[in-house]
N, C-alpha and C positions, 0 to 999 in steps of 0.2 A: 808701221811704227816709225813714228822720227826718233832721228839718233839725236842725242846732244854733241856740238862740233868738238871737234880738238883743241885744247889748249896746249897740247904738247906734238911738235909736227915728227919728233922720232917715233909718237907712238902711234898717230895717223899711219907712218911709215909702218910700222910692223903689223897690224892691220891690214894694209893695202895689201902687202907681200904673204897673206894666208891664205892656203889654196881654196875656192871652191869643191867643195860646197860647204866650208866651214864658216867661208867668213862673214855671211850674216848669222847664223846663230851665238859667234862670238862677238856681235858688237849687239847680238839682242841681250846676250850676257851682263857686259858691259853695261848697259844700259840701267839694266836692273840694280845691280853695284852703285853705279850714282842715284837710279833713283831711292834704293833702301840708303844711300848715304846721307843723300841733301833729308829727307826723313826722319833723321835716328838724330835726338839732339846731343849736346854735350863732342861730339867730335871735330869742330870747325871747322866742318867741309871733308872734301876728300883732296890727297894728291893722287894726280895721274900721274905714273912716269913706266919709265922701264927698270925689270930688275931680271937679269940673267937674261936679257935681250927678251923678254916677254911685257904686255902691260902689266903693272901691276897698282893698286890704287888701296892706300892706307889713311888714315884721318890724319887732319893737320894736328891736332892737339896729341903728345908725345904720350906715351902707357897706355892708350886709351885700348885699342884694339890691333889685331897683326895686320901683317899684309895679305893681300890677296892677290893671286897672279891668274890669267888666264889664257889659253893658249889650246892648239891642238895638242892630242893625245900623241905623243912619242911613240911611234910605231905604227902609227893609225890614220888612215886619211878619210874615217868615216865617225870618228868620233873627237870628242873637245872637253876641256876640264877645267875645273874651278879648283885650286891648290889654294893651298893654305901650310903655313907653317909645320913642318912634321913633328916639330918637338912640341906643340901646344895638344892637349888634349880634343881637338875639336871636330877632326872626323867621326873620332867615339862619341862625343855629343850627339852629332847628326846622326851617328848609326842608331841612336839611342830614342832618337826623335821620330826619326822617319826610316827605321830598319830596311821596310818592302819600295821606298818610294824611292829611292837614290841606289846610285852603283857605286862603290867607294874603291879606292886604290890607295891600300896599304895606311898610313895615316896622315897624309899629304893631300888628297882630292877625292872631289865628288866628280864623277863620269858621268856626258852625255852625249848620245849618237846624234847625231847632225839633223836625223829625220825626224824628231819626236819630237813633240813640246817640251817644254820642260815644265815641270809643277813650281809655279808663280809662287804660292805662297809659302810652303815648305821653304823654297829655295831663297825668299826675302827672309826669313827667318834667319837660315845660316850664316845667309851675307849678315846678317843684323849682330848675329852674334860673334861672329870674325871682328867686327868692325867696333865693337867693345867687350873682348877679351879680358884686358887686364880690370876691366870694372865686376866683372862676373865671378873668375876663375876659384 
């Protein structure tokens, strides 16, 4: 898989500095986020940056959808997560969607182990729905 490069070199940085064996399935993460972004109209792209020293990437266009952050699991150096806002309704979304096909934690992220694939389309879905939020809610 090609990655898309960096526009932002602190987030390259935080990236580089994730341990193996996390940090290609969070930059195949990653990838996925831009590519359900540039995809999904009405958001005017995505910003890359950092938010609590993780990546985190939200549409340019302001109400549109939350942010999204992604990062290793806290406590865990065999799994990685995709967070989202705890106060939006949208891990109950996803639980709602894909009950048996996601691991969830609490109402903040969707969990995944480092070894497994992740399910593409399910998971572009959420990203899609993160990313217009306040169009849906």
């Amino acid at each position: 898989m090609q990655f898309a490069a960096f526009q932002d070199h602190a987030v390259e940085a935080a990236f580089e500095s994730c341990a193996e064996p996390l940090r290609v399935p969070l930059l195949r993460l990653r990838q996925l986020i831009l590519d359900t972004g540039a995809g999904t109209a009405g958001l005017g792209g995505l910003v890359e940056t950092l938010k609590w020293g993780e990546p985190a990437y939200l549409p340019v266009m302001p109400r549109v959808g939350t942010t999204i952050r992604v990062a290793a699991l806290k406590g865990s150096g065999k799994h990685y997560a995709m967070y989202v806002h705890c106060q939006t309704t949208l891990v109950g979304t996803f639980a709602r969607h894909y009950p048996d096909t996601f691991r969830f934690e609490g109402s903040r992220a969707l969990v995944f182990p480092w070894d497994e694939e992740i399910p593409v389309g399910p998971l572009e879905h959420c990203i899609g729905l993160a990313l217009t939020y306040y169009r849906w809610r």
